[in-house]
N, C-alpha and C positions, 0 to 999 in steps of 0.2 A: 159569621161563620166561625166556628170554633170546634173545640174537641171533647166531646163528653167524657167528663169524670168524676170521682167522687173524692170532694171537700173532706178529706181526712178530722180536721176538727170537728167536724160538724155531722159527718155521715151521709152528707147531703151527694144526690146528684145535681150537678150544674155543670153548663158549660163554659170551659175553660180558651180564654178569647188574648191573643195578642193585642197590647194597648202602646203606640207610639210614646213615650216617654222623651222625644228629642231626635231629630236626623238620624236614622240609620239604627235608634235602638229600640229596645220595645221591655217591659215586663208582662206578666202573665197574670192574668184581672177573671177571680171565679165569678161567673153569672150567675144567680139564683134563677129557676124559669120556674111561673107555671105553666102546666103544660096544658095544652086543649083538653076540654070539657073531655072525660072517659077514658082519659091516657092515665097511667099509672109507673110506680116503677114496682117489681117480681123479682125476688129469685128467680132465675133459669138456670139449671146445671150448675149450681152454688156462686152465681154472676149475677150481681145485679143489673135489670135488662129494663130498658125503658119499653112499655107497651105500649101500642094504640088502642082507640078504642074502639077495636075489633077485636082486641084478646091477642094481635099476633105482636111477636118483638118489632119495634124500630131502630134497635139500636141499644149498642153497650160501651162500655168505659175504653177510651183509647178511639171509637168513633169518630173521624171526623162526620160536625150535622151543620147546616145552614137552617136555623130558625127567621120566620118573620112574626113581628108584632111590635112592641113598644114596653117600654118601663114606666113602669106608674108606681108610687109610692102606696107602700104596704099601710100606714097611717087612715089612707085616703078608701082605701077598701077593706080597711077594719078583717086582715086578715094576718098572721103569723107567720113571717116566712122561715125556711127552713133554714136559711144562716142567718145572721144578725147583720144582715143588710136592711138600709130602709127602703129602699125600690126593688122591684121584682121583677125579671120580663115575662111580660104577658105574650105566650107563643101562641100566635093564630096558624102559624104554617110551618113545617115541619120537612127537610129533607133529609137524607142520607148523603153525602157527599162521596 
């Protein structure tokens, strides 16, 4: 669970995930995702909107989303991710929080 935003160095939508660092403290860790087969991300109303693949919004920057899937290295599936991360989450499921 984390909050959708966009990775200013990068341009990238990813979601933005508290990571435990020690007792009581945490930093803020960008996720790279793919998103399920036919999801995209659009301008809507000059917002970048993450869509389904049904054409309607899921969700925009400042969203809290709970994805399921798993991180698998970008190497390993000979694909490019959009930051210069080497693992990517691969998002099988998808909520609005």
């Amino acid at each position: 669970m984390g909050t959708l935003e966009i990775d200013t160095s990068t341009n990238c939508l990813v979601v933005r995930i508290p990571v435990s660092t020690a007792p009581g403290t945490h930093t803020l860790h960008d996720v790279d995702v793919a998103w399920p087969p036919g999801w995209g991300v659009e301008l809507r109303d000059d917002t970048p909107t993450l869509i389904d693949a049904t054409g309607q919004p899921a969700a925009r920057p400042g969203d809290e989303v709970d994805i399921g899937g798993g991180f698998v290295d970008t190497a390993r599936l000979n694909l490019v991710p959009c930051t210069t991360q080497e693992r990517i989450f691969q998002a099988s499921t998808f909520t609005r929080a």
